[in-house]
SEGU-960779 format. One record per residue: x, y, z of N, C-alpha, C in turn. Coordinates in steps of 0.02 Angstrom, whole numbers, plus 50000, padded with zeros to 5 digits. Layout:
<lodrens>
XYZXYZXYZ;...
</lodrens>
This chain:
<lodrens>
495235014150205494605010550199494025014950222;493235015550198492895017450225492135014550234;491905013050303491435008750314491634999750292;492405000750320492444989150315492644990650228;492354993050193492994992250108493344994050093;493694993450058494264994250009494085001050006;494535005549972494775011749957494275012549862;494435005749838494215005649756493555004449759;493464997849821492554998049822492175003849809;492525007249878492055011849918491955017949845;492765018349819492355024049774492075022549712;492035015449707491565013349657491015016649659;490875011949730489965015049757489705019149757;490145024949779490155033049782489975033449690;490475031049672490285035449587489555032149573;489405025649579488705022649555488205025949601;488355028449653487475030349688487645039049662;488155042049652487885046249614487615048549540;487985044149501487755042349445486765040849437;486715036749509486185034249494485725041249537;485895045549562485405050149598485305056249547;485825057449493485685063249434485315058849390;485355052149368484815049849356484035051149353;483885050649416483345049849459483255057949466;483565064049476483255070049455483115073249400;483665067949337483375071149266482725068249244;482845060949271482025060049250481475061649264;481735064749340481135069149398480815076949343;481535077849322481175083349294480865083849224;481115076149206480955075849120480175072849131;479835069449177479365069149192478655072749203;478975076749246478805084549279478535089149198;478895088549171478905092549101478215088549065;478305083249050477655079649012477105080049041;477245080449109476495081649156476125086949130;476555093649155476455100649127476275101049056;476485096048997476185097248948475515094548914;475325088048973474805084448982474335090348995;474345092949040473925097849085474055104249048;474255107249001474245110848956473535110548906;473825104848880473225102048841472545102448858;472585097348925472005098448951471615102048974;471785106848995471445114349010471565121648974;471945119648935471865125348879471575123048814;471455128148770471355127948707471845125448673;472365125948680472835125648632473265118848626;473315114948577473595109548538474455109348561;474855106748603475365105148607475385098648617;475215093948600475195086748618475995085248587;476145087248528476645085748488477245086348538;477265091348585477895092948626478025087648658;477575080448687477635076148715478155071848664;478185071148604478555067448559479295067448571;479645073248563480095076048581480645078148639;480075073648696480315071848769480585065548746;480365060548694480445054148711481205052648713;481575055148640482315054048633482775055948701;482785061548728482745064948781482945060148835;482365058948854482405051248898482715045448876;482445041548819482935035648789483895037848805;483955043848763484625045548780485125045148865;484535049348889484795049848969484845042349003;484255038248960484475031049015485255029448975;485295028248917485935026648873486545030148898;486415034248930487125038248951486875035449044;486855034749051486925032449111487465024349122;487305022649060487765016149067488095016849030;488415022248974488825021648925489165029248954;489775029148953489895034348973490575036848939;490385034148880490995034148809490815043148790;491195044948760491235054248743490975054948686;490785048148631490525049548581489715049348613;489475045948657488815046048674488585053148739;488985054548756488915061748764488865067248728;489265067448665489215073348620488385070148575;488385064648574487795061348546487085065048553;487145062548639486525065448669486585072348663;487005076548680486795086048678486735089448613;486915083848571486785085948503485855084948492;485775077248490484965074748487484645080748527;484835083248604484655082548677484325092448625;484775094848627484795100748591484285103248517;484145097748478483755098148458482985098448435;482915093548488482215090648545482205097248569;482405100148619482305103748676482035113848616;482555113148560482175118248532481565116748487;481235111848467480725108648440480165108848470;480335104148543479785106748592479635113648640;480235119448639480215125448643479895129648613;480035126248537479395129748468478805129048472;478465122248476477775120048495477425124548540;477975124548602477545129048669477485136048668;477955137348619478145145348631477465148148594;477405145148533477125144548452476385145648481;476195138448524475415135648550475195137148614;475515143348668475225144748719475195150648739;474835150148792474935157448825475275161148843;475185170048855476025173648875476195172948959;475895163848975476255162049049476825159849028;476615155548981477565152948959477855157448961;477815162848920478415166548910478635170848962;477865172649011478265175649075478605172149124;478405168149131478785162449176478845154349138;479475153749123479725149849076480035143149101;479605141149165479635136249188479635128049146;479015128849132479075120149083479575121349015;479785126049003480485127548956480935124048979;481145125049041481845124449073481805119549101;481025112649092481355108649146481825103249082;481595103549034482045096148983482885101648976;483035106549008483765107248999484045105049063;483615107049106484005105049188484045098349176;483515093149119483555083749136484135083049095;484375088549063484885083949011485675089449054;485535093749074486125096749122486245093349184;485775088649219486015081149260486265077749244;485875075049190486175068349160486695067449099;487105075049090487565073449027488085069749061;488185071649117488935068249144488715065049215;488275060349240488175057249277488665056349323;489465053649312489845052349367490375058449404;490075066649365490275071349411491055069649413;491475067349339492305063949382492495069449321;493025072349343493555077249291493375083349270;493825086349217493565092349185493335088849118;493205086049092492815082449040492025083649068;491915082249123491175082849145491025088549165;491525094149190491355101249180491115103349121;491585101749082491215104248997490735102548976;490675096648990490125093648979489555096649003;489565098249071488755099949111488845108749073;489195111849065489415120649054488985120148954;489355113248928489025111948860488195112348846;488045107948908487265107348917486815112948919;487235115648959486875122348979486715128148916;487425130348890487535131148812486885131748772;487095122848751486655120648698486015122748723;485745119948779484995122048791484605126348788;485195131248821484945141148804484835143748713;485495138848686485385139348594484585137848570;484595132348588483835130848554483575134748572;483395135648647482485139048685482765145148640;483245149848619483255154648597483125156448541;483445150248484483275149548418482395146148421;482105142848461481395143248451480915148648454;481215152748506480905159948494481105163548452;481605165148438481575168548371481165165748311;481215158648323480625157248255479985158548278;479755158748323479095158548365478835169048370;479245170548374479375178248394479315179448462;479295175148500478995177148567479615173348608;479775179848653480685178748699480535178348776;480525173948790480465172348859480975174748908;480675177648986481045180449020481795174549051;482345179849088482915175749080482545169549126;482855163349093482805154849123483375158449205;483255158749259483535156149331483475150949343;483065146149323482915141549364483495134849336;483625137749280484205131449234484775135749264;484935139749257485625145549273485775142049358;485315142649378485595139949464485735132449469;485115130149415485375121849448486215119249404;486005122249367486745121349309487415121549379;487335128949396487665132649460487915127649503;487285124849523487435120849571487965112049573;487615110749495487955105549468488755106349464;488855112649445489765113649422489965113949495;489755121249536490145119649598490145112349630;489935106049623489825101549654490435095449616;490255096449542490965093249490491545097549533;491695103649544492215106949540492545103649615;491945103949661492285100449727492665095049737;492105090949709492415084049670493145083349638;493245086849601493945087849550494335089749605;494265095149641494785097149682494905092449746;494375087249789494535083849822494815079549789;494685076349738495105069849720495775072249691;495945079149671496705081849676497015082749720;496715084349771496895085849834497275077649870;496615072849867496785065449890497235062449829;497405062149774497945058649745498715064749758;498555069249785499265074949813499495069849868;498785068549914499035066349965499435057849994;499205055449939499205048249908499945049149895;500145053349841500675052449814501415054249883;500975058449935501435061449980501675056050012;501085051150034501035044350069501545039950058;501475040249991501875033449955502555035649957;502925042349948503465044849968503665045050038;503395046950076503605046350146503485035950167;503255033150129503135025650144503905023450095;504235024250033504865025450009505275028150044;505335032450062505835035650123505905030650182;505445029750211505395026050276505675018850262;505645017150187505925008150195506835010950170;506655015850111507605016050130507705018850192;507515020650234507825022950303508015017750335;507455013250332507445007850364508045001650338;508065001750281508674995450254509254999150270;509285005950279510095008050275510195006950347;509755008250379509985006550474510034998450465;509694993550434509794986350451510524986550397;510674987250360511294987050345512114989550372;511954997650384512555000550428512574996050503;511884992250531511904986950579512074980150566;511964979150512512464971250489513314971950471;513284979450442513994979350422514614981150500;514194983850555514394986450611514634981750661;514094973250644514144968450685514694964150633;514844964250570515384960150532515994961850554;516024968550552516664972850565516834972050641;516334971350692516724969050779516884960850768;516574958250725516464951250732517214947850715;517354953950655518084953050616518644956650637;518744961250632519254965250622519374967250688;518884970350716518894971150817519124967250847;518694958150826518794953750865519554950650864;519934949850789520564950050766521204954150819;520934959050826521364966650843521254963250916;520764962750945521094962051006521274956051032;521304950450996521724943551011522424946151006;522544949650932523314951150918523694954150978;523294959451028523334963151071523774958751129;523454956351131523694951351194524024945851198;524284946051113524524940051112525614943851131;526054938051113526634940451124526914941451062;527194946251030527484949750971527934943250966;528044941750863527994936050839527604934650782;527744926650764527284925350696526584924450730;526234922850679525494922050692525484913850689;525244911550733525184905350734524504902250673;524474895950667524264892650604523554893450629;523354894450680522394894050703522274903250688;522774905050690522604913950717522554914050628;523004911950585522894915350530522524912250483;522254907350507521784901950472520964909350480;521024910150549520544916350579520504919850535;521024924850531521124930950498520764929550412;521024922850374520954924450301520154921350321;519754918450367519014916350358519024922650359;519044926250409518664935050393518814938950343;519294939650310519524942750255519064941050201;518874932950198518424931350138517544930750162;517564934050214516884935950257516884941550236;517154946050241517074954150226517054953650163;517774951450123517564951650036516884948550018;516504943450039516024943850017515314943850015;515524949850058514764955650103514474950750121;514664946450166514194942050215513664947150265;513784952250251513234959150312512464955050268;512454955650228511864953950195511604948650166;511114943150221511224936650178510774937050114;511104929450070510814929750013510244925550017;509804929049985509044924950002508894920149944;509284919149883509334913849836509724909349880;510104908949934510514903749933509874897449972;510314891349958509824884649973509904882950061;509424883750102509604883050179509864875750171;510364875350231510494871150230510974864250216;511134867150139511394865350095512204862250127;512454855950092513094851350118513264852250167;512734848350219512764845450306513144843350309;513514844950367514004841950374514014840350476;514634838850498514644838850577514174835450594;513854829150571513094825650587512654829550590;512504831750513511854835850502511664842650513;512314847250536512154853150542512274857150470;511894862150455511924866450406512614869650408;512644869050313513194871550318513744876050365;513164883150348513494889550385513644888250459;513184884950496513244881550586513694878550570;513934870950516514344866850534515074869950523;515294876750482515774879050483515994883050519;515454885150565515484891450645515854885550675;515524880350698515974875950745516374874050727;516634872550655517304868750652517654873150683;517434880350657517884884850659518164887150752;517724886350790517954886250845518274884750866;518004872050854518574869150875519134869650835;519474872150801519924873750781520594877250791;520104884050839520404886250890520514885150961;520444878350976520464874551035519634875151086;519264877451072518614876851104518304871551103;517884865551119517614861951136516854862451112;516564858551068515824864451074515434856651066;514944855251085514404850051102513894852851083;513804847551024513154849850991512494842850999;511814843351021511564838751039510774841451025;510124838551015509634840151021509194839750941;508714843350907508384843750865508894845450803;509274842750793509904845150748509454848050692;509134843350668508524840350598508384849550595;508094851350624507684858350666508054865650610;508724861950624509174868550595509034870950508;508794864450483508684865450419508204869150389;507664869650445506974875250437507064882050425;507514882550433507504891050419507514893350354;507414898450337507454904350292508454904750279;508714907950228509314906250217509624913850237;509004920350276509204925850309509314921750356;508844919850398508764916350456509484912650475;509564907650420509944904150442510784905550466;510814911450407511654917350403511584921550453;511054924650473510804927850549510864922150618;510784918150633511024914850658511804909050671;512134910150602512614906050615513034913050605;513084920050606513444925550620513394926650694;512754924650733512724926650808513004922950840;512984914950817513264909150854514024910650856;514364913950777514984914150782515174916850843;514714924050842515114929950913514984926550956;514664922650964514444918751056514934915251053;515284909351009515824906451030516534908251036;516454914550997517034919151013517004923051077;516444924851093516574929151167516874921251230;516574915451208516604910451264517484909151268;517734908151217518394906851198518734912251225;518694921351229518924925051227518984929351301;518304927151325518214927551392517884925651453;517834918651441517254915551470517804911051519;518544911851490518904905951545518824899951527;518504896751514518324889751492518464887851417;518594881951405518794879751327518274873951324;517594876051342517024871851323516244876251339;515914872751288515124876651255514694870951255;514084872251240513814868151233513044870651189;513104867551138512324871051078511684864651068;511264865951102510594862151088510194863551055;509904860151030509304865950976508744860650995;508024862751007507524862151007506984864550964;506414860150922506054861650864505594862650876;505174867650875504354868750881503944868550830;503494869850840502944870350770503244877650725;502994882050739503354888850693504104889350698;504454886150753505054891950785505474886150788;506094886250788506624884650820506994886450876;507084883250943507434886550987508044883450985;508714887750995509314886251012509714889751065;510014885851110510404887551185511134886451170;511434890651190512124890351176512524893351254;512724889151274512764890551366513644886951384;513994891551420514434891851443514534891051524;515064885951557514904886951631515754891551628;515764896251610516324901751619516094908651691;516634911551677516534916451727515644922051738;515664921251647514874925251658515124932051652;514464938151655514784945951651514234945651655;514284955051691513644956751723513474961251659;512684960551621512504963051554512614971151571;512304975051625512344981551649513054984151654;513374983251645514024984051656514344983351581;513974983151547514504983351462514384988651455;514934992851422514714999251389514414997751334;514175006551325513645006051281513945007651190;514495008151169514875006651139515335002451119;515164997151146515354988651139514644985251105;514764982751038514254980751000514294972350996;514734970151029514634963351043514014957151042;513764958251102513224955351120512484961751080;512644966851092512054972551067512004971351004;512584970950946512434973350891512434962650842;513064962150860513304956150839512784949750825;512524951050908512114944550939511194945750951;511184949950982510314951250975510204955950934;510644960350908510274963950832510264957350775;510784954950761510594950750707509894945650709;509734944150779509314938150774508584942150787;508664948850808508054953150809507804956650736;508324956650698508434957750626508004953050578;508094947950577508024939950558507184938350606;506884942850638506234940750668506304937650712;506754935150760506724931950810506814934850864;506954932650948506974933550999507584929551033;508174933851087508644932151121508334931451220;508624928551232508504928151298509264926551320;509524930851381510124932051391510124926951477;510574922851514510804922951561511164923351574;511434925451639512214928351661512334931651709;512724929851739513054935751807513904933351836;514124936451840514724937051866514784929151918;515304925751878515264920151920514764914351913;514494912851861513864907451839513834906351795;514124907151738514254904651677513764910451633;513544908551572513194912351514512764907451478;512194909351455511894905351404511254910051378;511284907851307510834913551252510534909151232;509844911951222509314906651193509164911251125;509114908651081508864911051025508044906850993;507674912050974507024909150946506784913450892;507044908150829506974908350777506184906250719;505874911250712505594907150660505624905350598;505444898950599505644894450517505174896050465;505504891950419505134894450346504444893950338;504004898650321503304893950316503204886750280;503634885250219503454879650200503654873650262;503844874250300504364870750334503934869950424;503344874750428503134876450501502464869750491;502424865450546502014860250566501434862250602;500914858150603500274858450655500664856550731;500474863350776500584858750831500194854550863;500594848750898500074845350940499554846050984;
</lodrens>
């Protein structure tokens, strides 16, 4: 942005106030010129009034290209612009004194008004040619008028520099705005890079927390259990995760409907099948509070949260000592809060390694993933409880009171 606008404003403006300042010097000089031929008249002998005629198109043209800036009204004008300019070159050359021809000032000012104003917005190499054309054509006529006139005026500097000045100023132009769409384009690549960087870490982090949630968590029940069949809760376990992994639950689906066939008195699906799934495995889980609440979410939101709830009731079951939980949920205006609290043994958080993705990857990456916030309690001997704060869908977020 520059100065509070837009990027498109700003170089709108930029192209219109310069447009409008070569304007305002071709007419400075196409002016300048009629004066000089006013005052010709008037204090000499000699009859050039006619040269005033021949300014007029001149001007009409230069306002017309100021708002038309089509390529047929460019070649238009340096064609007209070119013919004028040797007409009234003839008149002066033809009807005055040898000041014109030594200093060939009122010559050169109707090429400098039409070497401003051929390309007003100074944008591309189209307007190089253009102003390099002007210049051209202009030197053609004043040259072909003297030859009809016989009388050759010393070299024009005063068109040669401003011309000069005009191109190096297009040329800057061209090269900064090559320069800024190089840099644009660099932008937008390193802004591409940075979001696949970014989805492949939230993914190798969803697929990191499926895989402890499953296959880890699996492996080390089996561990400890006593060699033998698998009992009917353990392998009921095993094939939910099997058809969790088959079907890339790492990534929720954002077509799916939140919510969708409540069940357990009103909990969303994905929640009401975390808890069956618990009590199933003999856990206890008490569910009580803003139930209604759960339905607000987003259907990331909602698979981000009923994947964290899973690991929380699996760590409670697994090592908490206790075969009872307890999940409240509370509704706010934007957010949903939910507590999920254990009076088990507890664990001290400093004390997990840092290669245990449990609680790190499972439980507050997913819900930090999903936009929300965890709040952890716990210590050795006091039980556990995780607060999660979720925000809900916008269609779904209320005025608060």
């Amino acid at each position: 942005m520059t100065l509070g606008m837009p990027r498109e404003a700003s170089g709108r403006s930029a192209v219109l106030a310069l447009s409008s300042a070569s304007l305002a010097l071709g007419s400075s000089a196409l002016v300048i010129a009629a004066a000089l031929v006013v005052l010709r008249n008037v204090n000499s002998p000699y009859d050039v009034w006619l040269a005033l005629l021949f300014l007029v198109p001149i001007g009409a043209l230069m306002v017309l290209r100021h708002f038309q800036h089509s390529l047929f009204v460019a070649i238009a004008y340096l064609l007209i612009a070119a013919v004028c300019i040797g007409f009234y070159s003839s008149i002066l050359l033809s009807n005055a004194p040898e000041a014109i021809v030594e200093s060939p000032f009122i010559l050169a000012l109707p090429q400098i008004a039409v070497v401003y104003t051929v390309a007003p917005r100074l944008l591309g190499v189209q307007s190089l040619v253009l102003i390099c054309s002007a210049y051209v054509v202009g030197q053609l006529a004043v040259t072909a008028a003297a030859l009809e006139a016989g009388r050759f005026p010393t070299f024009d500097f005063m068109t040669a520099a401003s011309t000069a000045v005009v191109i190096v100023i297009c040329a800057a132009d061209l090269l900064l705005r090559r320069r800024t769409q190089g840099d644009q384009r660099a932008v937008a690549r390193a802004r591409r890079d940075a979001d696949a960087m970014h989805y492949q870490q939230e993914l190798e982090s969803q697929v990191v927390a499926l895989f402890h949630d499953t296959v880890l968590s699996e492996l080390t029940v089996l561990s400890h259990q006593v060699p033998g069949p698998l009992g009917e809760s353990q392998r009921q376990a095993i094939q939910r995760d099997l058809a969790l992994i088959a079907e890339g639950s790492w990534w929720p689906d954002e077509t799916a409907v939140p919510g969708a066939a409540p069940r357990d008195g009103g909990l969303p699906a994905e929640l009401a099948a975390v808890v069956a799934a618990s009590r199933s495995e003999g856990l206890t889980v008490d569910v009580s509070g803003d139930i209604a609440s759960l339905h607000r979410f987003t259907p990331a939101s909602a698979s981000a949260l009923a994947l964290a709830l899973r690991q929380v009731l699996v760590n409670v079951r697994q090592h908490s000592g206790v075969d009872r939980a307890e999940l409240v949920v509370d509704g706010e205006a934007d957010a949903v809060v939910v507590l999920i609290a254990d009076a088990g043994r507890g664990f001290d958080p400093a004390a997990v390694p840092r290669d245990r993705f449990g609680v790190s990857q499972s439980i507050v990456g997913r819900i930090r993933d999903a936009g929300g916030q965890t709040q952890l309690w716990t210590s050795p001997g006091n039980g556990t409880a995780f607060m999660f704060t979720l925000p809900v869908a916008p269609e779904h977020a209320w005025e608060p009171r």
